[in-house]
GUROVO-120368 format. One line per field, with one value per residue (C-alpha): residue in three letters; x, y, z. Coordinates in steps of 0.1 Angstrom, whole numbers, plus 2048, in hexadecimal, padded with zeros to 3 digits. Layout:
N
rovo c(ala	...)
c1 c(X	...)
c2 c(Y	...)
c3 c(Z	...)
***
This chain:
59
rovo c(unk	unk	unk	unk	unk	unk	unk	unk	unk	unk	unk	unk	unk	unk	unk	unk	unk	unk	unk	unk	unk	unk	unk	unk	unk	unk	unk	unk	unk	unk	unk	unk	unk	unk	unk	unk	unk	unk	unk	unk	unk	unk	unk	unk	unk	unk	unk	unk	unk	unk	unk	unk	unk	unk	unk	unk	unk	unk	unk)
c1 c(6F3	701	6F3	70D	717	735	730	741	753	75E	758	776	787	78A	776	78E	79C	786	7A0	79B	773	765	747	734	725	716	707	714	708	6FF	6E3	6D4	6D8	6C4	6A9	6A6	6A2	688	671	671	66B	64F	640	63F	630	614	611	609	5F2	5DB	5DD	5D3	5B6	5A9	5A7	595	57C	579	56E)
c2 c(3BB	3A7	391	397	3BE	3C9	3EB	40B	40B	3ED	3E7	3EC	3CD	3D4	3E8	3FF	3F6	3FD	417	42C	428	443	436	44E	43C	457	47B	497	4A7	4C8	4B4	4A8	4D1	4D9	4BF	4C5	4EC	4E5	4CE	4E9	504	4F7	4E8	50E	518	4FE	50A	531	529	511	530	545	530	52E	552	556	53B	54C	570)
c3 c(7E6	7FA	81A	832	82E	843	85D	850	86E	882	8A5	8BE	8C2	8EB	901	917	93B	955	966	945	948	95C	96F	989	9AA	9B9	9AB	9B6	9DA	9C5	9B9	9D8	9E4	9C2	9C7	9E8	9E0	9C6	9DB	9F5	9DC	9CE	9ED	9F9	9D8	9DA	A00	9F2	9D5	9EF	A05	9E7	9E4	A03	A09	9EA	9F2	A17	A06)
***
């Protein structure tokens, strides 16, 4: 076997321009809409069950 053993498939030679790399700055504002609608979701859902709990606790 030997030391040295060359890959299967060789490495590109160059990487591609950067006008033909697509890189994303920012996520898309559907995102922060979906986060945002989340946190408030479960905020409210936390805010019910600690209701829930104190009027069993009060009975």
């Amino acid at each position: 076997m030997p030391e040295n053993p060359t890959p299967a498939c060789p490495a590109p030679s160059s990487p591609e321009p950067a006008s033909a790399q697509y890189v994303e700055n920012k996520p898309p504002r559907g995102l922060y809409v979906r986060v945002f609608v989340y946190v408030v979701a479960t905020h409210v859902l936390l805010a019910f069950m600690s209701l829930l709990v104190i009027i069993a606790k009060s009975r």
